[in-house]
C-alpha positions in Angstrom: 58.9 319.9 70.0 55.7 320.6 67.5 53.0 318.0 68.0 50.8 317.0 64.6 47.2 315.3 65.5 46.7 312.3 63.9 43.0 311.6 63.7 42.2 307.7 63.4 40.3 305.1 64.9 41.1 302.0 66.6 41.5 298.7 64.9 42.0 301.1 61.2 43.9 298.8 59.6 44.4 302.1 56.8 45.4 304.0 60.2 47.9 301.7 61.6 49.5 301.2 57.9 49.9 305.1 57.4 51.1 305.6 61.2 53.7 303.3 60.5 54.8 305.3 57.1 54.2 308.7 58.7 56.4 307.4 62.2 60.1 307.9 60.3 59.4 310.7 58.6 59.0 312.9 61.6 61.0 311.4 64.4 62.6 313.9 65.9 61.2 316.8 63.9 57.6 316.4 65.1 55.5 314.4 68.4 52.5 312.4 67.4 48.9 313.3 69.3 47.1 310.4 68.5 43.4 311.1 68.2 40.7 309.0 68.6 37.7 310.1 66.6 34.9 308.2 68.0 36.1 310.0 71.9 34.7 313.4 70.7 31.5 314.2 68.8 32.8 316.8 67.0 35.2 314.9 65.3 33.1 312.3 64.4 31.2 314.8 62.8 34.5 316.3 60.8 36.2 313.2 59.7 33.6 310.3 59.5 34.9 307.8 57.5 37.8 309.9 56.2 40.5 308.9 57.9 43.4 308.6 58.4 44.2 312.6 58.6 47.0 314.5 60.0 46.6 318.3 60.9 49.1 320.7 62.2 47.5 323.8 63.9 43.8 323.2 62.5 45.6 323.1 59.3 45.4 319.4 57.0 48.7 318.3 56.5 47.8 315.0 54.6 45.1 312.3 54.5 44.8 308.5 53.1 47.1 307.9 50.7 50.1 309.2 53.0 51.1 312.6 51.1 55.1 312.1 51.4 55.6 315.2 49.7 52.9 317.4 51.6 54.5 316.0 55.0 58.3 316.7 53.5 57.2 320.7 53.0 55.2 320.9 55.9 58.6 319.9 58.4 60.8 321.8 55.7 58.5 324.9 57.1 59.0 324.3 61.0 61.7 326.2 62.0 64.4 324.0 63.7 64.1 325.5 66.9 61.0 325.4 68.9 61.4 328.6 71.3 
């Protein structure tokens, strides 16, 4: 199954709300890497304050507001079998 990273903190309320919206729109298309920002540098450095963002393959998928239509043509792209 594809994974998407979904870059957040804890305790984001704007985080937990998109999760939530983002959650049955994938299932069973799609697993969820949850990634905390503040555990690495780097991406503390990347995202800062913008988040929530999801990325597929380094690649942004959506950020704050939840982009229904940029996450609808990213899983109409995946091909339905992962091989």
């Amino acid at each position: 199954m594809y994974v998407v990273q979904y870059y957040s903190r804890p305790g984001c309320h704007l985080c937990e709300v998109m999760l939530e919206e983002l959650l049955p729109l994938i299932r069973g298309r799609a697993n969820i890497e949850i990634c905390d920002i503040d555990s690495r540098q780097e991406w503390r450095e990347k995202y800062g304050t913008r988040i929530p963002v999801i990325e597929y393959a380094d690649q942004l998928v959506s950020g704050y507001p939840l982009d229904y239509g940029a996450v609808r043509r990213f899983l109409a792209r995946l091909p339905e079998n992962l091989e």
